[in-house]
N, C-alpha and C positions, 0 to 999 in steps of 0.2 A: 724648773728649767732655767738654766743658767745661759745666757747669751749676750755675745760681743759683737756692738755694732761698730765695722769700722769706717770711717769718711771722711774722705777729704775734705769737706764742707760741711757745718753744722750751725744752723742758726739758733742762737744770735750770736755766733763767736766769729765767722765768717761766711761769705756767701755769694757767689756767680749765679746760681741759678735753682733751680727747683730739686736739685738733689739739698741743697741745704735745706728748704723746707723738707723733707722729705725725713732727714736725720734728727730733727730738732722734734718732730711733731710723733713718728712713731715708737719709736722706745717708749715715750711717757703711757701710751696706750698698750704696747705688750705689758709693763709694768701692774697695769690695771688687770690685766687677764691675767696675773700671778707672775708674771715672768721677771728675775733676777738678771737685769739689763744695764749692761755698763756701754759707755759711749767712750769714743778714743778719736781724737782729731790732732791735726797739727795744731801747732801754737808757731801764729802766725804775725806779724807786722799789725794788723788789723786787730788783733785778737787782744792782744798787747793794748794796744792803743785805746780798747773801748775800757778797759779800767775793772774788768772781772777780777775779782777776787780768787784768790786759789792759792794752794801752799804744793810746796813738794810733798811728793808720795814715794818716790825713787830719783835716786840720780846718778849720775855717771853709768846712767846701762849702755856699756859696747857694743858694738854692731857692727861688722866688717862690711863694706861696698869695696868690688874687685878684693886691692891687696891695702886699700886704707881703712884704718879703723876709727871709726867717729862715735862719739859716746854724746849720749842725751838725757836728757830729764824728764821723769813724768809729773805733770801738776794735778791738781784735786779741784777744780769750778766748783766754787759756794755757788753758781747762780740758780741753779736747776737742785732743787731740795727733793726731788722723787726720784731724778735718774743721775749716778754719778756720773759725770764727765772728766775724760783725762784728756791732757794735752800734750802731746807729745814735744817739746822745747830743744831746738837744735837751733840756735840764731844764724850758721852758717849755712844751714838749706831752709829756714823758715824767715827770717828776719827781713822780710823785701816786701816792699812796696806791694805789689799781685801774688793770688794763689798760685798761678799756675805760668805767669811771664807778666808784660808788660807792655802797651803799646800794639797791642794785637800778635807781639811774637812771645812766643815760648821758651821759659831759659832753656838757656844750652844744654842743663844738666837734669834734668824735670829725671831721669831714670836713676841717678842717683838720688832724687831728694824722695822720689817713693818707694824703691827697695830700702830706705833707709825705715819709712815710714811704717810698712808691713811687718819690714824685721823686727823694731822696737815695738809694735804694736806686741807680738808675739813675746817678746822679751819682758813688755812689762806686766803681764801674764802672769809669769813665773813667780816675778818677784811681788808682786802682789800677792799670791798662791790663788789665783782666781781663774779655775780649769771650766772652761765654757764646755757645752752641750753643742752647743752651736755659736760658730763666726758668721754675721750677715755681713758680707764684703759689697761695696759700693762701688761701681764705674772703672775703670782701666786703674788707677790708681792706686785701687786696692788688690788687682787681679792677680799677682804675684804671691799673695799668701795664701790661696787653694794649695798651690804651688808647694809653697810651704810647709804646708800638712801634710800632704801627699807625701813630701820626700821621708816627712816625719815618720810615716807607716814602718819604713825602714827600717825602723828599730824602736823598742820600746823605747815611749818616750812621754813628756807630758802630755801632749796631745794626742794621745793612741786613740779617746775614744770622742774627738771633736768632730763635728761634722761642720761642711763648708755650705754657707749659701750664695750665690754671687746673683745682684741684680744689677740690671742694662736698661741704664735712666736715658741710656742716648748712642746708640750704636753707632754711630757717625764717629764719636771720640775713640780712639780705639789704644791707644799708649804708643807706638810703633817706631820703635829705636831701630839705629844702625845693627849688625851681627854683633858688634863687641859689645854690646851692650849688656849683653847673656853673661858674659865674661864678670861684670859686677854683684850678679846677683848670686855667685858663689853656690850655683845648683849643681848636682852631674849634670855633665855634658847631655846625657840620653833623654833629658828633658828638651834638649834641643832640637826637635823634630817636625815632622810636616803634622803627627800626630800630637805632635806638646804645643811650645812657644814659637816655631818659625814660622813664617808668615812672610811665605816669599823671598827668603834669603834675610829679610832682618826679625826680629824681635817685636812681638804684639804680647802687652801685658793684658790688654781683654781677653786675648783668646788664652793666655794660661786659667783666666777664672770663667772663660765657657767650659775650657777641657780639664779642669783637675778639681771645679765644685761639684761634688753631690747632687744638687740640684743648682737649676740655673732660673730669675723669674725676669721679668722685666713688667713696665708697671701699667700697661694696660690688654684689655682680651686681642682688640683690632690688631695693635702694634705687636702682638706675641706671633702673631700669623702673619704680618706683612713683613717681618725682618727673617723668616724663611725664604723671602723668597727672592729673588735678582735684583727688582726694583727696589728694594728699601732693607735687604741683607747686607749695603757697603762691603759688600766680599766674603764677609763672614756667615751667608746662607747658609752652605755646605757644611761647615761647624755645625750650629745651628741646626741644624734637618736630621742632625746626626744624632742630635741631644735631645730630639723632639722628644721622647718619654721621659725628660725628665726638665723641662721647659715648661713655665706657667708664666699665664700674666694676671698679675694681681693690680685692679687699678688704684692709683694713690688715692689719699683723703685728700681732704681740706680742715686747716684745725682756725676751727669756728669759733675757738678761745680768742682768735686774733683776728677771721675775719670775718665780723659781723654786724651788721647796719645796727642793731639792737642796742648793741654799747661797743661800738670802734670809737678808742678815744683819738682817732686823728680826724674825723671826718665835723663838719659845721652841728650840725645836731643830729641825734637818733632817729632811726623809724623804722618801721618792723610790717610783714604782711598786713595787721591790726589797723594802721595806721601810717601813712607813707606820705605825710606831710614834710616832716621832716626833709625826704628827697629833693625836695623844690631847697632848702635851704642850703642843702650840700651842692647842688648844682649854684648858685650863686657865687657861695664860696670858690668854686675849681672856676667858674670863670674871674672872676679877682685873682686866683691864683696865677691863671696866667696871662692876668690885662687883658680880658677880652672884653665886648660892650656888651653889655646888658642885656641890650636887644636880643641876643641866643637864648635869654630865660625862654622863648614860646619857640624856639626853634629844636628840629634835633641836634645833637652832640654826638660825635663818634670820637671814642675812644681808643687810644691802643698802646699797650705795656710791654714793652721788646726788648729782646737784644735784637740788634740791626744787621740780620743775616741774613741769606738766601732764606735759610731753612724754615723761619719765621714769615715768609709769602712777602717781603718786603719790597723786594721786586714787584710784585702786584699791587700793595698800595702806593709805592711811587707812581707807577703806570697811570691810577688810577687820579690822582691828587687832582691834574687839572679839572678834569670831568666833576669832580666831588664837589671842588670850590668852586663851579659853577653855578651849583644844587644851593637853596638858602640853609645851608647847614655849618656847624660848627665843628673845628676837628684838633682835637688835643694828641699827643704821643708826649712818652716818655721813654728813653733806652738809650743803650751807647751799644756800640758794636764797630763796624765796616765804615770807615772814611768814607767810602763814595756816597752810601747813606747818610752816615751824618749830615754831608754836604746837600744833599737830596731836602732834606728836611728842615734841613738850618733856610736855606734857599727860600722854602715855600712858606714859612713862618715870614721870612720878609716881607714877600711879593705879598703874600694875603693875614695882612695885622691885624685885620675887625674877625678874621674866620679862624685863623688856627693857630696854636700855642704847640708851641715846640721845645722840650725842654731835653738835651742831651747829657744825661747822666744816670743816675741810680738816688731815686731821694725814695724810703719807704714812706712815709707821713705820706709824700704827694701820691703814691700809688695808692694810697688809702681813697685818696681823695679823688681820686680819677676814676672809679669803681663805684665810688659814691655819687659823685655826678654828672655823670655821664647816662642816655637814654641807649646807646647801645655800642657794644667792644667789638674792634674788628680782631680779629685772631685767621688770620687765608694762610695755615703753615703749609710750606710743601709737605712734610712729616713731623708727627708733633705725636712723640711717645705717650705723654699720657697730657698734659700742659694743668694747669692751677687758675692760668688766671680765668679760662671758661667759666671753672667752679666757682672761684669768687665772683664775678659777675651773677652769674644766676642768682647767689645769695643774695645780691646789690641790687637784681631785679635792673637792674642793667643786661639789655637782650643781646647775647653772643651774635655774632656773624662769623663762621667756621668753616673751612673745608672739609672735607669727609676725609679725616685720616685720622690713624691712630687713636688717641684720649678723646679728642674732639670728637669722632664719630659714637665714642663709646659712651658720653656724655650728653650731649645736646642733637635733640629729635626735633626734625624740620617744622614749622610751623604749618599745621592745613587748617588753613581760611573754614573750611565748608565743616569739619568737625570741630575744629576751636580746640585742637591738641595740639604737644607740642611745647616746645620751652626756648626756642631761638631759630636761627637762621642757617641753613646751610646750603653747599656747594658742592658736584663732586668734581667738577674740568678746573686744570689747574690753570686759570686763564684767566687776563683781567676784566673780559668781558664777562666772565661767570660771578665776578666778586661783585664787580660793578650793577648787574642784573639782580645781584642779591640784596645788594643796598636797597634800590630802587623799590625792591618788592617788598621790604621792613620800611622804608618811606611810608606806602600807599598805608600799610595798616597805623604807623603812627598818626596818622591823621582817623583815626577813627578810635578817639579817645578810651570809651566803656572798652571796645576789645584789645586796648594797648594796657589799659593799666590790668584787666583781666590775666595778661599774659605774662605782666609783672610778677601778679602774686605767685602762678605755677613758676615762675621759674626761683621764684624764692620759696616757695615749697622745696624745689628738690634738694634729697638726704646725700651728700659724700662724704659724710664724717668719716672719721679712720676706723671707726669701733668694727664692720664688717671685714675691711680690709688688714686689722688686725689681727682677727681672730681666725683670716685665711692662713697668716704668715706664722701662728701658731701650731696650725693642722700643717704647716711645711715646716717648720722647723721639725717635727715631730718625724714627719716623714726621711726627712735628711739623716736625722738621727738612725734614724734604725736602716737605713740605705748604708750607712760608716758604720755599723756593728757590723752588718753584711758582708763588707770589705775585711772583716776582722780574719 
């Protein structure tokens, strides 16, 4: 089976959020189940700059946006020796600073720089001769070349017998351009409908890959069922409810190549279920990482790895800060996101210097470390499609604190005291008084040594590796497949 992942984002080449884990980690795994998997991302400022190795494979492939024609290049990445990766090279829509804008706003032209992206994707295809089975299309981005295919039926064509899969790592993001926007993408008109791409009078490139993939997934069971519906549909329920027999949620892995206590080489020393001495020495280190006093070695540590957005419950641990640093507890973040949080954070790192380390940016090594020592991760998302860093804590034996939504719910089962099951903390009222009750109740059991480090080990027992979630995504490709002959 032959198949084309496409993404905006692919770790280690560039990266905003968990769809770039998401790119980097499962290809290598369909690979393993037999599958002939090629990877296709921008070549980007960043991509550039990290010093990948790569040669041409094509250049100067043309591509019309509206009535301009722009030609680009596709590169070959040495750094991934089991799955090829191409990169799609346009300096004039890729050579900037941010994937997707800068400064919290969005370039002007983000609709040109991704019909550019889908087109060439499809284009360097050809010139390759590399005729996919199946296209896995990633987040608004890529939603445009369903599209694609679709018009392709049209007429015998390379892609007569490709089938499309489109997943929704975040329905919130949705591509949603003015009306002239349609106007670039060089489709008939008759795509442009209440039934195709319109979306209120202007242009939604997610809803062209709810409405013109074969199949649609997104990436966990909870989240598959809460984006049908008003509350957590962002508008696109009614799509969505329409496509339900052909809607799955597959939840993501965690690739355990990279995080894990056993041998992460960012974190102070090893330690594993066997053995969890180690963890005292990582926790030493994150606090020297970020000047905190000693004194936190016998206290708890909360953790938390964010971007600084509503959607991330951040509004709730602001709420909560005063109350927390009350408490004799320790409390690290790391993330960038929304200025008024930055400001929130930066603020409370001042006011409280012996308690909390506040670090505003994106460092991985330090997320290594903060996973490592840290005794439990706040994670209160308002919606939280499937999230990673749950996963990763669990393996870190670091105890989640979660809201009942999405990933998180499908992941992490509430702690009971009276049977001693259970793998972390959770909540279901979105409210700072539910997060803060949640704390308080992971408090009382850290003090009771035997059943905190007990709970340690279950949660580092639990299995999310991708090998399950792969070989879902095979029994859908398969299915996709023969859904596009059907259409024949």
């Amino acid at each position: 089976m032959r198949a084309l992942f496409v993404s905006s984002e692919v770790v280690p080449y560039a990266k905003t959020g968990g769809l770039a884990d998401v790119s980097g980690a499962l290809p290598a795994c369909l690979r393993s189940l037999g599958c002939d998997v090629r990877v296709i991302t921008p070549f980007y400022r960043a991509t550039r700059t990290a010093g990948y190795r790569n040669h041409v494979v094509a250049k100067n492939l043309e591509v019309l946006v509206g009535n301009t024609m722009h030609s680009g290049d596709i590169l070959s990445t040495e750094h991934n020796q089991r799955v090829p990766v191409y990169l799609v090279r346009c300096d004039h829509f890729y050579d900037r600073d941010g994937l997707y804008g800068i400064n919290q706003y969005d370039y002007h032209d983000n609709a040109e720089r991704f019909i550019f992206f889908t087109r060439c994707s499809l284009e360097a295809c050809k010139h390759l001769q590399f005729v996919p089975d199946v296209i896995h299309c990633h987040d608004w981005q890529t939603g445009l070349l369903s599209a694609y295919v679709r018009d392709n039926d049209k007429a015998e064509g390379f892609f007569d017998r490709t089938a499309t899969i489109f997943t929704i790592h975040n329905i919130a993001y949705q591509g949603i351009f003015p009306r002239k926007a349609f106007d670039l993408t060089t489709l008939p008109k008759g795509f442009f409908d209440v039934s195709g791409l319109e979306y209120w009078g202007n242009m939604s490139m997610l809803k062209a890959g709810l409405v013109y993939s074969d199949l649609v997934t997104t990436v966990s069971t909870r989240y598959c069922h809460e984006i049908q519906t008003e509350e957590y549909g962002c508008g696109m329920e009614g799509v969505l409810s329409a496509r339900g027999n052909d809607l799955y949620g597959v939840l993501n892995g965690a690739d355990y190549a990279e995080w894990n206590p056993a041998h992460d080489r960012y974190i102070a020393n090893s330690y594993s279920i066997e053995n969890l001495g180690g963890k005292s020495d990582c926790k030493r280190d994150l606090l020297q990482a970020f000047q905190l006093p000693s004194r936190l070695m016998e206290k708890p540590v909360f953790g938390c790895i964010s971007r600084l957005v509503d959607q991330k419950g951040c509004d709730l641990i602001a709420e909560i800060l005063e109350p927390l640093m009350r408490l004799d507890v320790g409390f690290v973040l790391l993330g960038t996101g929304d200025d008024t949080y930055q400001r929130i954070f930066r603020a409370a790192g001042k006011k409280y210097p012996q308690k909390a380390g506040i670090r505003i940016g994106y460092d991985n090594a330090l997320a290594h470390k903060i996973e490592a020592g840290c005794d439990m991760f706040l994670m209160p998302s308002r919606f939280e499609p499937c999230g990673l860093n749950q996963i990763y804590s669990l393996k870190y034996g670091c105890i989640p604190i979660v809201r009942a939504t999405g990933g998180l719910d499908d992941t992490v089962d509430d702690y009971d005291l009276s049977a001693a099951e259970g793998n972390g903390f959770k909540f279901k009222q979105y409210s700072a008084a539910a997060l803060l009750a949640t704390i308080r109740r992971s408090l009382r059991l850290y003090q009771e040594k035997t059943e905190w480090q007990q709970l340690m080990k279950r949660c580092m027992q639990s299995d999310f590796s991708w090998d399950r979630s792969a070989q879902t995504y095979v029994e859908l490709y398969q299915l996709a497949m023969h859904k596009r002959r059907a259409r024949n």
